[in-house]
C-alpha positions in Angstrom: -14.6 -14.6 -23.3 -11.3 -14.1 -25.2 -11.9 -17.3 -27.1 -14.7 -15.9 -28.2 -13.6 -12.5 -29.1 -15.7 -10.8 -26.2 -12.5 -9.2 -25.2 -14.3 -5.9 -24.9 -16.8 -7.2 -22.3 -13.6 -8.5 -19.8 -13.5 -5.2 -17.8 -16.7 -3.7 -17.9 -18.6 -7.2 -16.6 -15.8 -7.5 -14.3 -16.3 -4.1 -12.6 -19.9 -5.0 -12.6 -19.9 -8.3 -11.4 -17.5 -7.3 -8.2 -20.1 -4.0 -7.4 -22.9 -6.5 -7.1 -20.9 -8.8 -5.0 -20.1 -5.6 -2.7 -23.5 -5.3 -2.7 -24.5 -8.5 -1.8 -22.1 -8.7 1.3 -23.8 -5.1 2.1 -27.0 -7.2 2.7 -25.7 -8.3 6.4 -25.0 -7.2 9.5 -22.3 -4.5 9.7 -20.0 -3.3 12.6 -22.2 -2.1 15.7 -25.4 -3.1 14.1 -28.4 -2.8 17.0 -26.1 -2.6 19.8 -26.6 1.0 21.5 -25.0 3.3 23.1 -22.1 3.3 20.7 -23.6 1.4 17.5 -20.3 0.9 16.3 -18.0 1.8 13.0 -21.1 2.7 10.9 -22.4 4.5 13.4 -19.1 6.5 13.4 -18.9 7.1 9.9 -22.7 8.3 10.0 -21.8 10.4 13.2 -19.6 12.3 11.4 -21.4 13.3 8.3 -23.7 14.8 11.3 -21.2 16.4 12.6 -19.4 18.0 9.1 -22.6 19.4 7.9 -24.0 21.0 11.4 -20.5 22.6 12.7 -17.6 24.5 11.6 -14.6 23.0 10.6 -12.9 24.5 14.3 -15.4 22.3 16.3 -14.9 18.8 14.3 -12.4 17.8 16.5 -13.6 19.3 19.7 -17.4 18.5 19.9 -18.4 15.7 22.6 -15.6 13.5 21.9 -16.7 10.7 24.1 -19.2 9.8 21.4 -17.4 9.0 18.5 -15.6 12.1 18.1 -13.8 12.5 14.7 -10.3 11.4 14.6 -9.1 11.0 10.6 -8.0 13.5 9.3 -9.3 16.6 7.2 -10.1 14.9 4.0 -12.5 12.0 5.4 -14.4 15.1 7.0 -14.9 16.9 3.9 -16.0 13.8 2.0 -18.7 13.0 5.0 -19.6 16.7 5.0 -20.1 16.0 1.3 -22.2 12.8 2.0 -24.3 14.5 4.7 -25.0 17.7 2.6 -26.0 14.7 -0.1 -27.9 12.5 2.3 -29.9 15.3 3.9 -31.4 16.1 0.6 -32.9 12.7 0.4 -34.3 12.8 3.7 -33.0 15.0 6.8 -34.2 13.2 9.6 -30.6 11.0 8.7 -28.0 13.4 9.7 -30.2 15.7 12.5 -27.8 17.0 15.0 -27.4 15.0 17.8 -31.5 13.6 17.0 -30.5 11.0 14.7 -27.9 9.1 16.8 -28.3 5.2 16.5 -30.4 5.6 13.4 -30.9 2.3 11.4 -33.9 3.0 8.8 -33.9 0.8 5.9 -33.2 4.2 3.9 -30.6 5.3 5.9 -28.4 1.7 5.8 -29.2 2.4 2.5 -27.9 5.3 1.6 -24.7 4.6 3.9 -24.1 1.6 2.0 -24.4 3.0 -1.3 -21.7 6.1 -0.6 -19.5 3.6 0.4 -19.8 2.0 -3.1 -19.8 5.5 -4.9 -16.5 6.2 -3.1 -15.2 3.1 -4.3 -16.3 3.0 -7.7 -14.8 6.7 -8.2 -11.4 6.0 -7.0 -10.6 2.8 -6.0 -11.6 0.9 -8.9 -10.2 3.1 -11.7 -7.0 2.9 -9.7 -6.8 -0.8 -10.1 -7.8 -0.5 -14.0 -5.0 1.6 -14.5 -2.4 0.0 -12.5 -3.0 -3.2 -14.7 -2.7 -0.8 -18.1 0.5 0.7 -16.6 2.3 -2.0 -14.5 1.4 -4.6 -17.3 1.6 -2.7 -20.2 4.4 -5.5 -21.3 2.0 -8.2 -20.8 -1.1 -9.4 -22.6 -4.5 -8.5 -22.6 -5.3 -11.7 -21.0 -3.0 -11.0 -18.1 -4.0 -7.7 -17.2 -7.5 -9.2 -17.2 -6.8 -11.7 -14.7 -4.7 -9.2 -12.4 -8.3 -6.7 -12.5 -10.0 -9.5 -11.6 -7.4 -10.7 -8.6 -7.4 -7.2 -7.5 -11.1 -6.3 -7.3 -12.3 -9.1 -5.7 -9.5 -9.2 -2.9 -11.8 -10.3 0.0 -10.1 -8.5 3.1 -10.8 -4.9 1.5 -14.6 -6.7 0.7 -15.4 -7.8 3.8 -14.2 -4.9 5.7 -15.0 -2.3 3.8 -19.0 -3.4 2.5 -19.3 -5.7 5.2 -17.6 -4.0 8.4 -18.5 -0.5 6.7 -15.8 1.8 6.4 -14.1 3.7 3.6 -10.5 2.2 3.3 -10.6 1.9 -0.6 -10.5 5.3 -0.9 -7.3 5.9 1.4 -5.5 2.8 -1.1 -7.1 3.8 -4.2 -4.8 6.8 -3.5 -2.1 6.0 -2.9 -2.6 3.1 -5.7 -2.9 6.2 -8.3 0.4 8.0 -6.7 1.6 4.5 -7.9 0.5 4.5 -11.0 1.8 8.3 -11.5 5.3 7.1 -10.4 5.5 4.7 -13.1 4.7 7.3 -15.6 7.5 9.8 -14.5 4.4 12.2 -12.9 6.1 12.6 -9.7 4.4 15.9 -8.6 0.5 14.4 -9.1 2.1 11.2 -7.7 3.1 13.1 -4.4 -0.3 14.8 -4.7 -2.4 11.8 -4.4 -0.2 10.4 -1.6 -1.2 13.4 0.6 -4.6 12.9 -0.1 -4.4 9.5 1.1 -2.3 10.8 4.3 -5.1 13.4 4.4 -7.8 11.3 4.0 -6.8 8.3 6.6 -3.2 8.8 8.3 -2.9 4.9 8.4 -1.2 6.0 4.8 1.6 6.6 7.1 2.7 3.0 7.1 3.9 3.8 3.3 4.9 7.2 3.6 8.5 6.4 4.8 8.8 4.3 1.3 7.3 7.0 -0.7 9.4 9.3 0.6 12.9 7.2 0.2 11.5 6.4 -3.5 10.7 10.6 -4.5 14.8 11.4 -2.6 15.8 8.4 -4.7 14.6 9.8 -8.0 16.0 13.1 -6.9 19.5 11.5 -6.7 19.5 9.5 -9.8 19.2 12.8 -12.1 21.4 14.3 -10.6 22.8 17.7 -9.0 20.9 20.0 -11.4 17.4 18.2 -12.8 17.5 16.3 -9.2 17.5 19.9 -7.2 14.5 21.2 -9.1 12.6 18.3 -9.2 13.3 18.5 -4.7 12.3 21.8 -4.8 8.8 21.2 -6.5 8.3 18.1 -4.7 8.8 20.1 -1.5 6.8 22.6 -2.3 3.9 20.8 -3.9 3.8 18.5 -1.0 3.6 21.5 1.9 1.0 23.3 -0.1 -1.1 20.4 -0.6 -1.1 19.8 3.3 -1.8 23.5 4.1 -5.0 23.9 1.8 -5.8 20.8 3.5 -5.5 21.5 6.6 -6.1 25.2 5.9 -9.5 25.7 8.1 -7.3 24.6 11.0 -4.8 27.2 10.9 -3.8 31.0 11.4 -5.5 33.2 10.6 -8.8 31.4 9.9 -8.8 29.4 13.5 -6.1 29.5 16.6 -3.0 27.1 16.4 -4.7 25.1 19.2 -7.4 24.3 16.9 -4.7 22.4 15.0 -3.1 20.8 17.7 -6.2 19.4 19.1 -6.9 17.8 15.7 -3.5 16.7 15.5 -4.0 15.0 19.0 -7.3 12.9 17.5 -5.2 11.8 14.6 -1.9 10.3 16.9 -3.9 8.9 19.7 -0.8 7.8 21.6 -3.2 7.6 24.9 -4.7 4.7 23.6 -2.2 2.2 25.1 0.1 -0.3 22.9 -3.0 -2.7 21.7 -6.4 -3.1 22.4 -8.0 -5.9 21.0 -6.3 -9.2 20.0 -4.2 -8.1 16.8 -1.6 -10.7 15.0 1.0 -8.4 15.3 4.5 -8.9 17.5 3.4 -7.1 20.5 0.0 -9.8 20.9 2.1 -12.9 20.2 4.7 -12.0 22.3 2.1 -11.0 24.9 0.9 -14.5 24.7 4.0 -16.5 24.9 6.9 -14.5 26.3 6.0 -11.1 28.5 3.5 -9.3 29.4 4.5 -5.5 28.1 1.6 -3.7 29.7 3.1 -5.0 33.2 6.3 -4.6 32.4 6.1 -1.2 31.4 3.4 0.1 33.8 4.2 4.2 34.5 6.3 3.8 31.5 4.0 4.2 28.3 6.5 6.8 26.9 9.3 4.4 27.2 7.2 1.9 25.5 6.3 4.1 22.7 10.1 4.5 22.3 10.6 1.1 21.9 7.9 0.6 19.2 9.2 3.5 17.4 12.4 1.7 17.0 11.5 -1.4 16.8 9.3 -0.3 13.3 12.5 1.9 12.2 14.4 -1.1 12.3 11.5 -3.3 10.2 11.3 -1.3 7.6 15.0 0.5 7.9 16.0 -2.2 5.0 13.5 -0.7 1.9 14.5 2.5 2.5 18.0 2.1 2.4 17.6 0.0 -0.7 15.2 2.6 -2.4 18.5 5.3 -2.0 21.0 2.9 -2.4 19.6 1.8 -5.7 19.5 5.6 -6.1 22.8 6.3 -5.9 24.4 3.6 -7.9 22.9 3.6 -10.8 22.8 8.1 -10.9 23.1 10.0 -13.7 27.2 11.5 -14.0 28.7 13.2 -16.2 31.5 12.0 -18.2 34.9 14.4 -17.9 36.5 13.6 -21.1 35.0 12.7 -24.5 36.7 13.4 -27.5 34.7 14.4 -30.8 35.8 13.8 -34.2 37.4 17.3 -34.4 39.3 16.2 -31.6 37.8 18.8 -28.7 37.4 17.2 -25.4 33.4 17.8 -24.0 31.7 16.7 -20.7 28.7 15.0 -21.5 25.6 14.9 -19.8 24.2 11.9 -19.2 20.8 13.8 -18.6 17.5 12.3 -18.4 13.9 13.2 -19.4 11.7 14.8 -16.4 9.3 12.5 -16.8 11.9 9.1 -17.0 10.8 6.7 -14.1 12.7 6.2 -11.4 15.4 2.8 -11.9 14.2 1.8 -8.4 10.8 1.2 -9.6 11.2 -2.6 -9.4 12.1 -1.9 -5.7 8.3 -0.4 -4.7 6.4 -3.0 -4.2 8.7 -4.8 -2.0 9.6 -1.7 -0.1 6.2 -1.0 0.7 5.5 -4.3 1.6 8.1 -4.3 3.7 7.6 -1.2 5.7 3.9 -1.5 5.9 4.7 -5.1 7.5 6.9 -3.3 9.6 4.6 -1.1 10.7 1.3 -4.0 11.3 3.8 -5.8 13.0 5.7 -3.3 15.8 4.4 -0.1 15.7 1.7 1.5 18.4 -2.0 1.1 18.7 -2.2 -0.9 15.5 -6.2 -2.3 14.4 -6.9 -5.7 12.7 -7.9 -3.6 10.1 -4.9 -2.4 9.0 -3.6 -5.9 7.6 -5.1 -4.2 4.8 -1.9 -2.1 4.0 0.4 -4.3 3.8 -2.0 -6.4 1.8 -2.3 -3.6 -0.9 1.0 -4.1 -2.4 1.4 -7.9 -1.4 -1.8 -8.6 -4.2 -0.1 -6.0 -6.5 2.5 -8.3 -6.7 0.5 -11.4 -6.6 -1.5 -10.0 -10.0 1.7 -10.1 -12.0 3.1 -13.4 -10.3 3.6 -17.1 -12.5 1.0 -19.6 -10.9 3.3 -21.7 -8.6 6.5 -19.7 -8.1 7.2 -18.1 -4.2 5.2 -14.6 -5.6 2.1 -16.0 -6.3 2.4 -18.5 -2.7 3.1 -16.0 -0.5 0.9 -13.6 -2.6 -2.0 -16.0 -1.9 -1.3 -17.1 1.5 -0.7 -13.8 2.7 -4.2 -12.9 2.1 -6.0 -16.2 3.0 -4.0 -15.6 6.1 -5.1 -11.9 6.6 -8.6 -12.4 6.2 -8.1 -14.9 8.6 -6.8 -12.6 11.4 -9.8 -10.2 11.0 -12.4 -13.4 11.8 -12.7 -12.2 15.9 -13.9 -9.3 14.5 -15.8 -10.1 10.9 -17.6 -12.9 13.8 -18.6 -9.9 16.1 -20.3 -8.5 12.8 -22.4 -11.5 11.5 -20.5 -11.5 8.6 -19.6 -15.5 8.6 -21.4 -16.3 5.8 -19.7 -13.6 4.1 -16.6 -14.7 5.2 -16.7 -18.2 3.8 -18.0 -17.0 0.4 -15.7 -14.1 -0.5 -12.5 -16.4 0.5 -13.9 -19.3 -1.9 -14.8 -17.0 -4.4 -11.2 -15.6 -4.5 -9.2 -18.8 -4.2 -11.7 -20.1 -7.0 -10.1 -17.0 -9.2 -6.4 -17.6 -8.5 -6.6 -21.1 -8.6 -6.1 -21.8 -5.5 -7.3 -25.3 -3.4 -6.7 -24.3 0.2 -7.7 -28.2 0.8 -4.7 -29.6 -1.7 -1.3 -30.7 0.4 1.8 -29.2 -1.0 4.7 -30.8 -0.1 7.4 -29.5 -2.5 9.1 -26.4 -1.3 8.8 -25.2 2.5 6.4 -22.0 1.6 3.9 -25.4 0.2 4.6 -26.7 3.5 4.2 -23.7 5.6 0.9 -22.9 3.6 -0.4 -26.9 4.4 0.4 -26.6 7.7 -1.3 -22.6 8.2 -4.5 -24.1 6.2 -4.7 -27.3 8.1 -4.4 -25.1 11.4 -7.3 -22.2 10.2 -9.4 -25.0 8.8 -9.4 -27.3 11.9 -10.0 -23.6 14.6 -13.2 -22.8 12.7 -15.3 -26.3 13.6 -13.4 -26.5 16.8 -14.9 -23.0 18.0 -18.0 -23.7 16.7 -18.1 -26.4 19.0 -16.1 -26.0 22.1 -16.6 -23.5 25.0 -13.6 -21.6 26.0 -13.1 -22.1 29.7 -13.7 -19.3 32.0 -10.3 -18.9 32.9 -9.3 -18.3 29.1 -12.4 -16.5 27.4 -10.4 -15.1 24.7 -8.9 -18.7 24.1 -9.8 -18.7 20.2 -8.5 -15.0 19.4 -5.3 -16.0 21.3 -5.1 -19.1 18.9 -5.7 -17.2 15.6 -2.9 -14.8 16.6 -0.4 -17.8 17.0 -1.1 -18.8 13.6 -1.5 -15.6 12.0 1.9 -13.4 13.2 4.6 -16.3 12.3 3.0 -15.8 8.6 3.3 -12.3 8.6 6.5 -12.1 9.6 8.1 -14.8 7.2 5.8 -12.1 4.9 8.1 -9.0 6.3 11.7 -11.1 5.9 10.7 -12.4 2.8 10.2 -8.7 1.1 13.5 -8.1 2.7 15.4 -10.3 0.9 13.5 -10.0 -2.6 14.3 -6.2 -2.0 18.4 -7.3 -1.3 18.1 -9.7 -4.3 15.8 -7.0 -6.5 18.5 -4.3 -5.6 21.3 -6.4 -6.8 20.0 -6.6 -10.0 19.5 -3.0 -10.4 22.4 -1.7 -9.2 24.3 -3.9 -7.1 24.7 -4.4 -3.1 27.6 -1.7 -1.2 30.8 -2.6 -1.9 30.5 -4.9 -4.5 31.8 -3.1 -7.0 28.8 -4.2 -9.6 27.1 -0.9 -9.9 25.6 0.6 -12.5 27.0 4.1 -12.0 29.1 5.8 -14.5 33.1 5.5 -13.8 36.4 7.8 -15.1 38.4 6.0 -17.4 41.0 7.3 -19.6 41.2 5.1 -22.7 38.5 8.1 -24.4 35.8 5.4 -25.3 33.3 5.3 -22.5 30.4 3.3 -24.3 31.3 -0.2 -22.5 32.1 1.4 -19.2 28.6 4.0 -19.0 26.5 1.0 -18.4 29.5 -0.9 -16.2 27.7 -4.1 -16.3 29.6 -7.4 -15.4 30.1 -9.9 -18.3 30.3 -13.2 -16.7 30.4 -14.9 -13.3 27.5 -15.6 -10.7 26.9 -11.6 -10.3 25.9 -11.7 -14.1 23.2 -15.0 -13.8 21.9 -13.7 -10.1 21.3 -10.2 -12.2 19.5 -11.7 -15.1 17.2 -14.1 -13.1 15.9 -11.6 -10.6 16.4 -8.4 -12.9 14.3 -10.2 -15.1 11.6 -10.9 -12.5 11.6 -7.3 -11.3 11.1 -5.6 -14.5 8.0 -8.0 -15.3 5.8 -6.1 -12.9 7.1 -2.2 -12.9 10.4 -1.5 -14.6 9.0 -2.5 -18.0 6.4 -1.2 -18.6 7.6 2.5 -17.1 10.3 2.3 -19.5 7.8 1.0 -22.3 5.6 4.0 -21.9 8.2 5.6 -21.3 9.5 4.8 -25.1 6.8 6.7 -26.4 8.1 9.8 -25.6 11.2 9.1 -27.5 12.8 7.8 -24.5 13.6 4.2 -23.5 16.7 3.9 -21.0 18.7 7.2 -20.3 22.2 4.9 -19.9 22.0 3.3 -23.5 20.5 7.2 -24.5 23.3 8.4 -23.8 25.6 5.6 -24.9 23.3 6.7 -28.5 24.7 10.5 -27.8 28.3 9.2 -26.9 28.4 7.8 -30.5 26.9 10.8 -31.9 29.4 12.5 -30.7 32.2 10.7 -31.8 30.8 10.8 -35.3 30.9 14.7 -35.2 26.8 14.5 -35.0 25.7 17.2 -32.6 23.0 16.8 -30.3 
């Protein structure tokens, strides 16, 4: 279409094409589909439209909880209280209390389905437009093209969202947008839609320790004075947003236990470690070294511990890196600069409110890394939420050369997620929609998951993963699993699955370690980027304190290089057109005005 200057048409028949292949996967059987009493995920999304539009907000987390009582938090009840009041217009035999349980009219699957692609279409979809405006700006028209189209027909959020049926794109659509307001310097609406995620599913919770590392980190780069304020609003934006949200819950309008018992629904620590066969560490290590649930019979609390600190420790690394990137390349203030009239002033080194944060090449990664962290070792964990880390995996995969380790890992990563979900896409009927969706994908990246690639070990991982998935599918198809070991083929797909995910999580480790060090160099290095006292009275080549030769120099510009083509870039691009590119070589610009007697 470029070729033949239909440029126009890219986006719009893009965003068209993927709604009718949402609808089209809609067509089949979804998650509890004619299977009473508990009919399942849809079900439980239907349930609780019932429930939003016939009680009062004190009783949504109290009312007959042992069927499908609600258990996300306020946001996802407002939005089904919206659909419900919506839905009962049309016809109210849908949503009548406690009559229309198990319902599965044509009109009804109907309507369900269609909210789920309203919801998407409103925020999910725009999100992904404007990340590939924002995050590659730098890059052409072509490009950002090809990321929209990598991004909106990701088959994991397909299948499970419009096949599955639930409403995860709004939960990462988002956070996606208090991504794309990070890279524009709009760290208050960024915060904003991050709570609203939290607020809408509290899986979010698997980013928030990155988010939160990333808003501190800006904080310390500008410094005591502009880095105060902006914590001050950011703390206060961020508690007001949670208490309108959760408002209906709280003194004076309901008692404190009203709160608490919805708090209680949202953590449901009772649960146990894992139910069903998830490729996380706790299944595979289930399966080949110890049997937790034994081991720590009576002891839940201790095992709860040990998850806790085992995800600390996974995604311990980004966060560190997100402050640490922070600190040494903060705004300082220069203690002696001498003017042409000779009178020694402290400089500012001040930047714009609005100037992205110099970690911003680090936010992918971190997030990767601690939503790995948290699919991988934390409690109670769904094969659903492979989905997280996902989210910014394919973020980087959409800016990624064809053929280098981003774009590999990018891909197998999500051929390997959808993957893990199959136990559970097969209880669905969704098989056909399985196999079409991955192909479709693949056939968009240019991907052959049937070519042998022999050249580097992630071509030889991803031969060996492919050859393993594509050999388990016939093979269950025809073998019987032996009494003895009925879940033998879930077992088998976790075996392949976890080993990938966690190469996934170290690998995001290191390309934050190796990201990091071309930002702003690794402790004790003494390569930061961080303004240093010197007394010779011309500070221009020591502001920016970058190395000049020597492997630090070539390791900077090779990975530097590859971290600004997704984020760093294009923030500072749109940040240019506020008259602002880079506050270092700003204020080496002010430094020289300075000298030449010009006064700023």
């Amino acid at each position: 279409m470029h070729k033949q200057g239909m440029k126009a048409w890219v986006v719009p028949l893009a965003i068209a094409t993927s709604a009718w292949v949402k609808w089209s996967i809609g067509l089949g059987d979804y998650s509890g589909h004619a299977t009473p009493p508990m009919f399942g995920d849809y079900e439980a999304q239907r349930h609780w439209m019932e429930l939003a539009i016939h009680l009062a907000p004190q009783q949504w987390y109290t009312y007959d909880l042992q069927y499908w009582g609600l258990d996300y938090p306020p946001l996802t009840a407002y939005i089904s209280w919206l659909c419900g009041k919506v839905g009962s217009l049309i016809d109210p035999s849908w949503f009548a209390f406690e009559e229309s349980r198990g319902i599965e009219t044509y009109n009804s699957k109907l309507f369900m389905r269609s909210t789920v692609v309203a919801l998407d279409m409103l925020v999910y979809v725009p999100a992904l437009y404007a990340f590939t405006r924002i995050w590659h700006k730098s890059r052409s028209l072509r490009t950002q093209h090809a990321s929209l189209l990598i991004l909106l027909f990701q088959p994991a959020l397909l299948l499970v969202d419009f096949g599955h049926f639930q409403y995860n794109s709004v939960m990462l659509g988002l956070t996606l947008l208090a991504l794309n307001s990070f890279a524009v310097g709009r760290d208050l609406l960024g915060a904003v839609c991050f709570v609203l995620s939290l607020a809408f599913k509290q899986m979010a919770l698997y980013y928030a320790p990155v988010i939160g590392s990333y808003l501190l980190g800006k904080c310390i780069f500008l410094g005591p004075v502009q880095g105060t304020r902006l914590f001050i609003r950011l703390a206060v934006v961020t508690l007001s947003s949670f208490t309108l949200l959760f408002a209906p819950f709280l003194p004076p309008i309901a008692p404190l236990s009203t709160f608490f018992a919805a708090i209680s629904r949202i953590f449901p620590f009772a649960r146990g470690l894992f139910e069903d066969k998830v490729a996380n560490f706790w299944c595979f290590t289930n399966v080949t070294l110890v049997k937790w649930k034994q081991l720590f019979l009576g002891k839940e609390s201790r095992l709860i511990k040990l998850s806790a600190a085992l995800t600390v420790a996974g995604f311990l690394p980004a966060v560190f890196g997100l402050l640490w990137g922070s600190f040494k390349t903060r705004l300082r203030t220069h203690p002696q600069v001498v003017s042409r009239e000779g009178e020694a002033r402290a400089i500012s080194l001040a930047a714009p409110a609005r100037t992205p944060s110099p970690t911003l090449p680090l936010l992918l990664y971190a997030l990767l890394t601690t939503s790995m962290s948290f699919f991988l070792f934390s409690f109670q964990v769904h094969e659903k939420t492979i989905l997280l880390p996902l989210l910014p995996l394919t973020l980087l995969l959409s800016g990624a050369t064809v053929g280098d380790e981003v774009y590999s890992l990018g891909i197998l990563g999500n051929v390997v997620g959808v993957f893990s979900m199959w136990p559970l896409l097969k209880r669905d009927g969704l098989g056909v929609q399985y196999i079409a969706t991955l192909l479709l994908w693949c056939r968009l990246v240019g991907y052959n998951p049937f070519c042998l690639r022999l050249d580097s070990f992630v071509g030889l991982l991803s031969t060996a993963v492919n050859a393993a998935m594509i050999l388990l599918h016939p093979l269950e198809l025809i073998v019987t699993p032996p009494n003895r070991y009925p879940d033998l083929f879930p077992v088998l797909n976790v075996l392949v699955s976890t080993p990938v995910f966690g190469f996934i999580w170290l690998w995001s480790i290191k390309r934050g370690i190796e990201v990091g060090w071309a930002l702003g160099g690794l402790p004790g290095s003494g390569t930061d980027r961080g303004f240093k006292d010197h007394d010779d009275g011309n500070p221009t080549e020591e502001l920016l304190n970058l190395p000049t030769a020597g492997p630090v120099k070539s390791m900077r510009r090779e990975h530097g290089a590859r971290a600004v083509s997704l984020g760093h870039a294009s923030g500072l691009t749109l940040a240019s057109t506020s008259g602002y590119r880079d506050p270092r070589r700003r204020a080496v610009d002010r430094l020289r005005g300075s000298s030449a007697g010009i006064d700023e």
